[in-house]
C-alpha positions as a Markdown table, in Angstrom:
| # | Residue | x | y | z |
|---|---|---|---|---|
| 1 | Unk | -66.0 | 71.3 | -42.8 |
| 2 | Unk | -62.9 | 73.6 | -42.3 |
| 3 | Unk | -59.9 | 71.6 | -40.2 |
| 4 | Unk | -60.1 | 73.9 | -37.2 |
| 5 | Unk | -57.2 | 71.6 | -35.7 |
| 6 | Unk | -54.7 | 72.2 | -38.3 |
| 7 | Unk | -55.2 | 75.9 | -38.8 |
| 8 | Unk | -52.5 | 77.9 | -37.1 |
| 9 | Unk | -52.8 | 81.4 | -37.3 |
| 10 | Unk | -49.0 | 82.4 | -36.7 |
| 11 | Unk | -48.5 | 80.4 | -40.3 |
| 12 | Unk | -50.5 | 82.7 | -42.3 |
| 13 | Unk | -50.3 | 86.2 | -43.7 |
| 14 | Unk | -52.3 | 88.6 | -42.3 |
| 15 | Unk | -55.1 | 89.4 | -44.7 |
| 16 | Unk | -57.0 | 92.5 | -43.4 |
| 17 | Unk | -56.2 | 94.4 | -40.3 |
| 18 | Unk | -58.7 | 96.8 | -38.1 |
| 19 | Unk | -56.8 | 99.0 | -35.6 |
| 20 | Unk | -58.9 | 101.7 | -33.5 |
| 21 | Unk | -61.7 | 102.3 | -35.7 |
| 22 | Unk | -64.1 | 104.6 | -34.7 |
| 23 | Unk | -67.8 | 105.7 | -35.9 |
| 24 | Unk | -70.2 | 107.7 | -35.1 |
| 25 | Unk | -74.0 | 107.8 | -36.4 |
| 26 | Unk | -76.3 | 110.9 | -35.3 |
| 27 | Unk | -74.3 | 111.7 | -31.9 |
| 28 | Unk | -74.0 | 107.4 | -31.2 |
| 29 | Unk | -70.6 | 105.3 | -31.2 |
| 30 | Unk | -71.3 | 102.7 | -33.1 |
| 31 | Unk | -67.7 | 101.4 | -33.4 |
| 32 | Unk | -65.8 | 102.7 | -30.2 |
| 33 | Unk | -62.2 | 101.3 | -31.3 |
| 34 | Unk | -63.0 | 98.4 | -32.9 |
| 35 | Unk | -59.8 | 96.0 | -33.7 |
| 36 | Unk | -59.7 | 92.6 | -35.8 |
| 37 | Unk | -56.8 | 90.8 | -37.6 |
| 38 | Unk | -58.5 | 88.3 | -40.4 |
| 39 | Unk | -55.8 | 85.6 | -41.6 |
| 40 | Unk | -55.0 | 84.1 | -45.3 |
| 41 | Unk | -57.6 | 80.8 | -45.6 |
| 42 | Unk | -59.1 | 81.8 | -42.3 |
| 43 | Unk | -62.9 | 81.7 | -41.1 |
| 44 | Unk | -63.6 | 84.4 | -38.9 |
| 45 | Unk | -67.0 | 84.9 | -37.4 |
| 46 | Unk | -68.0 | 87.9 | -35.7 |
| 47 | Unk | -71.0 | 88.1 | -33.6 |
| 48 | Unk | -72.9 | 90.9 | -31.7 |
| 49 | Unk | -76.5 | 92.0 | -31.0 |
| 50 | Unk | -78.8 | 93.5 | -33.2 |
| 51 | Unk | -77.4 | 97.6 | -34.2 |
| 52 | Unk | -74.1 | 96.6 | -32.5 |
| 53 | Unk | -72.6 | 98.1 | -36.0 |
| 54 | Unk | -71.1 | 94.7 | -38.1 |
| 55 | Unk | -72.2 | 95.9 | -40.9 |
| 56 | Unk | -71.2 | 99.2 | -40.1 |
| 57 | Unk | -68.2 | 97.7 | -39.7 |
| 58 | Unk | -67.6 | 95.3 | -42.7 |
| 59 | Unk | -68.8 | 98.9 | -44.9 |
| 60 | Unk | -66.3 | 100.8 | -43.8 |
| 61 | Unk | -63.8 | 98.0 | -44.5 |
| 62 | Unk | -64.6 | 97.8 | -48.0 |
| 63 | Unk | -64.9 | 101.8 | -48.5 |
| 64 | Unk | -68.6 | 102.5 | -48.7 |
| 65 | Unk | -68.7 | 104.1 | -45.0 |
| 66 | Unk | -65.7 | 106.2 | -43.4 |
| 67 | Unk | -64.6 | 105.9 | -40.3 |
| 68 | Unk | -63.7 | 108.7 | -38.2 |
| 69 | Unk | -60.3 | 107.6 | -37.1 |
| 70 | Unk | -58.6 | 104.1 | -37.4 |
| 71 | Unk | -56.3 | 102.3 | -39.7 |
| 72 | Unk | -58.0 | 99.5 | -42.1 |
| 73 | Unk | -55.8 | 97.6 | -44.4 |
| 74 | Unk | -56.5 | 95.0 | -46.4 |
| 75 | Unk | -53.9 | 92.8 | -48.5 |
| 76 | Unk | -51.9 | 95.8 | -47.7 |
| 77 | Unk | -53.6 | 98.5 | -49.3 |
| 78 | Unk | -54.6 | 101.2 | -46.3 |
| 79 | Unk | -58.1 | 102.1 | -47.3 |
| 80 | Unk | -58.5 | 105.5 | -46.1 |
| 81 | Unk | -55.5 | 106.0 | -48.4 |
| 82 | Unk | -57.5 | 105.1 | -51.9 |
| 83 | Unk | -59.0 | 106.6 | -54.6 |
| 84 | Unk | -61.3 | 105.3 | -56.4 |
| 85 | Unk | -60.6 | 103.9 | -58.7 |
| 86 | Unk | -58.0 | 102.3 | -56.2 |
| 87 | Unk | -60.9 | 101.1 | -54.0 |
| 88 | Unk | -62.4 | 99.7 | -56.9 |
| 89 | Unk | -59.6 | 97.5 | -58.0 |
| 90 | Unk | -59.2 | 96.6 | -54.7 |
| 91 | Unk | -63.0 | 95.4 | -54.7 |
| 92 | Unk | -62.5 | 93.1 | -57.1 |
| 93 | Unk | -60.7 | 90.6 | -54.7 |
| 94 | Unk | -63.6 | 90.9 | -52.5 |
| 95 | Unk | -66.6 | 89.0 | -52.6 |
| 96 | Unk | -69.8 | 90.2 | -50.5 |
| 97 | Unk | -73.2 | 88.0 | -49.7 |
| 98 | Unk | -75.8 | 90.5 | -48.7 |
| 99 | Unk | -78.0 | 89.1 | -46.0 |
| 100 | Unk | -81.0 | 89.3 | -48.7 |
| 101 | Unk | -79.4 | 88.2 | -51.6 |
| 102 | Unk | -79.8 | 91.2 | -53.4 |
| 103 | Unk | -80.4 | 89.5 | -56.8 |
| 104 | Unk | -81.8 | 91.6 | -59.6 |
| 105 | Unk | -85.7 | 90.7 | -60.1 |
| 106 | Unk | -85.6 | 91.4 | -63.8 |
| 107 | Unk | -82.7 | 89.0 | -64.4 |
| 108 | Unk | -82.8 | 85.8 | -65.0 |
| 109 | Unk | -80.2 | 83.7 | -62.7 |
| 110 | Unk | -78.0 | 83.6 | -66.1 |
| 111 | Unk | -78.1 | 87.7 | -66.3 |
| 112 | Unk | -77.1 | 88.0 | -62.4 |
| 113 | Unk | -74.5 | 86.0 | -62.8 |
| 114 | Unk | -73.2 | 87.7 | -66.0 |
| 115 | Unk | -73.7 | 91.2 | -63.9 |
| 116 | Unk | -70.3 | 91.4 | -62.1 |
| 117 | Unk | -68.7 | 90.2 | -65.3 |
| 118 | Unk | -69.6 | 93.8 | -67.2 |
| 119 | Unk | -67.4 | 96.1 | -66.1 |
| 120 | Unk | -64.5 | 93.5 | -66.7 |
| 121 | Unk | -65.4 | 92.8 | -70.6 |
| 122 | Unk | -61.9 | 92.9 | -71.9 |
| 123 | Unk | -61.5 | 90.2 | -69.7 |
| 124 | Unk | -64.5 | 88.6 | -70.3 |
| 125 | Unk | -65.2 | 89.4 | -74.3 |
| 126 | Unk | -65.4 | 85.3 | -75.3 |
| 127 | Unk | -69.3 | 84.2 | -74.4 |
| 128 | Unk | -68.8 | 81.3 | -74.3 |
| 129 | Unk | -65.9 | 81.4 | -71.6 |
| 130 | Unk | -68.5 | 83.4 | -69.9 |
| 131 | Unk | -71.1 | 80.9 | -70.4 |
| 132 | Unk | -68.6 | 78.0 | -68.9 |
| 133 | Unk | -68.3 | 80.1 | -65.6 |
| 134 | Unk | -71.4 | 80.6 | -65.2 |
| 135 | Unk | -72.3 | 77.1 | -65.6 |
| 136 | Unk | -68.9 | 76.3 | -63.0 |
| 137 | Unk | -70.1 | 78.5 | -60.1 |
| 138 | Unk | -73.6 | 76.7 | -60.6 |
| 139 | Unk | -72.7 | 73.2 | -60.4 |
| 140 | Unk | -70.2 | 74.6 | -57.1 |
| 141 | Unk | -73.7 | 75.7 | -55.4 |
| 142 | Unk | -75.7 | 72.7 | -57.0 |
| 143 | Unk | -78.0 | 74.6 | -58.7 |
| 144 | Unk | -76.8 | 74.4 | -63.0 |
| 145 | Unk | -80.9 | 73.3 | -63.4 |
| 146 | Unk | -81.3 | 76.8 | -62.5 |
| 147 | Unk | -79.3 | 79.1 | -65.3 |
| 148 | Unk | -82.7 | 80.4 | -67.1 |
| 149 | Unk | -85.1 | 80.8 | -63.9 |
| 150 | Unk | -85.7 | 84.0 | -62.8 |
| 151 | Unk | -85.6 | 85.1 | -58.7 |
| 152 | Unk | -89.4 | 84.9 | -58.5 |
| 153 | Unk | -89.0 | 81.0 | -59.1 |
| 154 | Unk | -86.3 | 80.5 | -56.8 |
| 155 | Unk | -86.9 | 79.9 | -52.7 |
| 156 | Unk | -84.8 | 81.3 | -50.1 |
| 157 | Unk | -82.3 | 79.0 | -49.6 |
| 158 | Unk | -81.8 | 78.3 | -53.7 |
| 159 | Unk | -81.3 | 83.0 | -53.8 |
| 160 | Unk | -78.7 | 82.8 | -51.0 |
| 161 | Unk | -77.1 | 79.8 | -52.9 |
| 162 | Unk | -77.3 | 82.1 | -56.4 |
| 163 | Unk | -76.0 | 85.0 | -54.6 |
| 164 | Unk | -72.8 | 82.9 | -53.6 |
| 165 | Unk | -72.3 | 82.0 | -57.3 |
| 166 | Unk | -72.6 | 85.3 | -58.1 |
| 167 | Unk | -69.7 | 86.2 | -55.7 |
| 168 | Unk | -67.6 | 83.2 | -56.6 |
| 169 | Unk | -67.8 | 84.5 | -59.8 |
| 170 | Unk | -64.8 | 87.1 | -59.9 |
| 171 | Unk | -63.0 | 84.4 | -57.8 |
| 172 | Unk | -62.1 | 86.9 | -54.7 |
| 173 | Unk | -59.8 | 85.9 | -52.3 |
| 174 | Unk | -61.9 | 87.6 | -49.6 |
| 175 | Unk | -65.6 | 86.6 | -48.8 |
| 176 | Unk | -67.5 | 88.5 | -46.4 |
| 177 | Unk | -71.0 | 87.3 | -45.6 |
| 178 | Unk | -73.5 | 89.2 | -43.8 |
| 179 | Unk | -76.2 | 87.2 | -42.4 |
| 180 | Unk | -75.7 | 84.3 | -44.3 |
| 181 | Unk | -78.2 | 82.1 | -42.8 |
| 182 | Unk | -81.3 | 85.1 | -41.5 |
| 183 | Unk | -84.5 | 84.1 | -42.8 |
| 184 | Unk | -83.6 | 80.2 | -44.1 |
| 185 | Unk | -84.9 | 77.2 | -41.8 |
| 186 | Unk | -82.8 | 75.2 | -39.8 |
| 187 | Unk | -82.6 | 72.1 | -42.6 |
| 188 | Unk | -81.7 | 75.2 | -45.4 |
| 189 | Unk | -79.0 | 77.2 | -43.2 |
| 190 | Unk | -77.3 | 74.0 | -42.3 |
| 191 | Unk | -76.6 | 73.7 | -46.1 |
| 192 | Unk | -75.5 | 76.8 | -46.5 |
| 193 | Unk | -73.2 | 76.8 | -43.3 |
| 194 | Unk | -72.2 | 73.5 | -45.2 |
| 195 | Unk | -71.9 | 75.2 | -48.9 |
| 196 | Unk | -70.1 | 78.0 | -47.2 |
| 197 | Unk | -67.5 | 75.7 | -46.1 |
| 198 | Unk | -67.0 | 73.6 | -49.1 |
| 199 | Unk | -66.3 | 76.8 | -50.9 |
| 200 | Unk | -63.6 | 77.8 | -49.0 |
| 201 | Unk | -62.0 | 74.8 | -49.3 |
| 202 | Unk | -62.3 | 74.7 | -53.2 |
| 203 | Unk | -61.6 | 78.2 | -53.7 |
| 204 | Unk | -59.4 | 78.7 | -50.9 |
| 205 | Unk | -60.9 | 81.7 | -50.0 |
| 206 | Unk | -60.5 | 83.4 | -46.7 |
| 207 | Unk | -63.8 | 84.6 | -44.9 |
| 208 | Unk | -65.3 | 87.0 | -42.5 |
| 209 | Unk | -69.1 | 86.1 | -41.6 |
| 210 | Unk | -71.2 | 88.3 | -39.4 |
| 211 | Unk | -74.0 | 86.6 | -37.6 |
| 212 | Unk | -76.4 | 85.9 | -35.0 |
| 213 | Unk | -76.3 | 81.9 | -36.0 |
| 214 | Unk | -74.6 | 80.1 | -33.1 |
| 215 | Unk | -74.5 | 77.5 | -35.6 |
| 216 | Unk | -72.1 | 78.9 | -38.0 |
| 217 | Unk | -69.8 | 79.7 | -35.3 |
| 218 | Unk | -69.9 | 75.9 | -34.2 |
| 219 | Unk | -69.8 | 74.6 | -37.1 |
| 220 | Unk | -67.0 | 76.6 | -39.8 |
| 221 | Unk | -65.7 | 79.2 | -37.3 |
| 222 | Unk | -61.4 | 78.9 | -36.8 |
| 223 | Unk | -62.1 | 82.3 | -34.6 |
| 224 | Unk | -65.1 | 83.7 | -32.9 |
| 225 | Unk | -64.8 | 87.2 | -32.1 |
| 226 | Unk | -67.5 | 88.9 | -29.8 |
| 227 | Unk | -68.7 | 93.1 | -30.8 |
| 228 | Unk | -70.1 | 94.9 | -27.7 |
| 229 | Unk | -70.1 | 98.3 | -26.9 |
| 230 | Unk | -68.2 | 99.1 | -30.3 |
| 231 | Unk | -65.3 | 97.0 | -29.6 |
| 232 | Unk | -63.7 | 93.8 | -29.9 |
| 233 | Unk | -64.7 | 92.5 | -26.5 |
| 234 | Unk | -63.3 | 88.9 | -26.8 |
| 235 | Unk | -61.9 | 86.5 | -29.5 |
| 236 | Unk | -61.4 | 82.8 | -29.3 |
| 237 | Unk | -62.5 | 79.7 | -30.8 |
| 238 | Unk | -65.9 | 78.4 | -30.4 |
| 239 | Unk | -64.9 | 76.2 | -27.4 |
| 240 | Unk | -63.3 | 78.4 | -25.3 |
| 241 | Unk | -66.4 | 81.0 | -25.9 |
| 242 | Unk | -68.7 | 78.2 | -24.6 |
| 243 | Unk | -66.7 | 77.4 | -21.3 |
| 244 | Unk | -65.9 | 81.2 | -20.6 |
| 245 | Unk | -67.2 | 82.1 | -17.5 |
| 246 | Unk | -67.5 | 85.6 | -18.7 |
| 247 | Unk | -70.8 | 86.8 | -18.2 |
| 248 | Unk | -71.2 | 89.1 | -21.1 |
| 249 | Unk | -69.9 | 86.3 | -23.0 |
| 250 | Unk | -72.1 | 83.8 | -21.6 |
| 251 | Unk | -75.0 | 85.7 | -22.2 |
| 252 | Unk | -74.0 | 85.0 | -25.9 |
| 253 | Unk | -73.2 | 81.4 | -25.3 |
């Protein structure tokens, strides 16, 4: 598990940054001046009801939604200010989980892992450097046995565990996770929480996980920060969520 006693916050470099951001969906605020600050080697978890917009939110962070107003930088690069092809080199420090793996059903679990790998084949020419990645990111989510199954053959908890290979892959120093642990029983998303953890620590990767698991929050969260209404309503640690006498936060608690 992450050392949530020795992480100090005022140490670190300030990884991404989320001032004012506004958007709007068919006349409805979805994000009504949203702010979050997200620290090197941090794990920040970010919790709010069902369409209270974090995934809105984490897609206009990486580019693929626009906010109407608001500043978003992340390892100093504003986003609203990128091209493209900007925005695409950017995106190769970033890692995403979808909350449904998203793994391509005519691949085998080899082929998805080769997939990011493509548009980086000057880097990535020698096969069997490839190969040893692949193989690398495997054995970090326990699953090498796996290289020549297809998705079909794989259950829930083994996709979400290929799907984090798949992002370690490119070795980005951001992970976001949507979801991580929707759909999974309580044995399988207690592994992942677990997995996500021990990947942070090897990779020393800095995360930002939206959720409606408790659980993750308890268990790998340095900061917990609460979306209602569009905005960030409260931030804390998990502890001083739980003995908030807020009601709104209670409610989540």
């Amino acid at each position: 598990m992450l050392s949530k006693e020795t992480y100090n916050k005022d140490d670190q470099q300030k990884i991404i940054e989320v001032v004012q951001l506004f958007k709007k969906f068919a006349g409805k605020q979805v994000l009504n001046g949203f702010d979050i600050d997200l620290y090197n080697g941090e794990c920040l978890v970010v919790i709010g009801k069902s369409g209270s917009g974090k995934t809105v939110m984490i897609r206009c962070m990486v580019g693929l939604m626009t906010g109407e107003s608001g500043q978003i930088k992340i390892l100093d690069k504003s986003i609203p200010d990128l091209d493209q092809k900007e925005l695409d080199e950017l995106r190769l420090h970033i890692g995403f989980l979808f909350q449904g793996s998203a793994l391509y059903d005519s691949m085998s679990v080899r082929e998805n892992l080769e997939f990011p790998l493509r548009r980086l084949r000057k880097k990535y020419s020698n096969k069997d450097a490839v190969e040893k990645l692949i193989r690398e990111v495997l054995v970090s989510v326990g699953l090498e046995h796996t290289i020549d199954l297809m998705p079909s053959e794989l259950s829930g908890g083994m996709k979400r565990r290929i799907a984090l290979a798949r992002t370690l892959i490119l070795r980005p120093e951001i992970i976001f996770y949507d979801e991580p642990t929707t759909g999974l029983d309580p044995i399988t998303a207690k592994e992942i929480i677990n997995l996500i953890a021990e990947v942070q620590k090897k990779y020393n990767t800095t995360s930002l996980i939206i959720t409606h698991d408790l659980n993750v929050a308890k268990l790998i969260s340095n900061r917990v920060v609460i979306l209602v209404d569009g905005k960030n309503y409260a931030e804390g640690t998990y502890q001083e969520m739980v003995n908030s006498s807020d009601p709104v936060i209670k409610a989540f608690f």
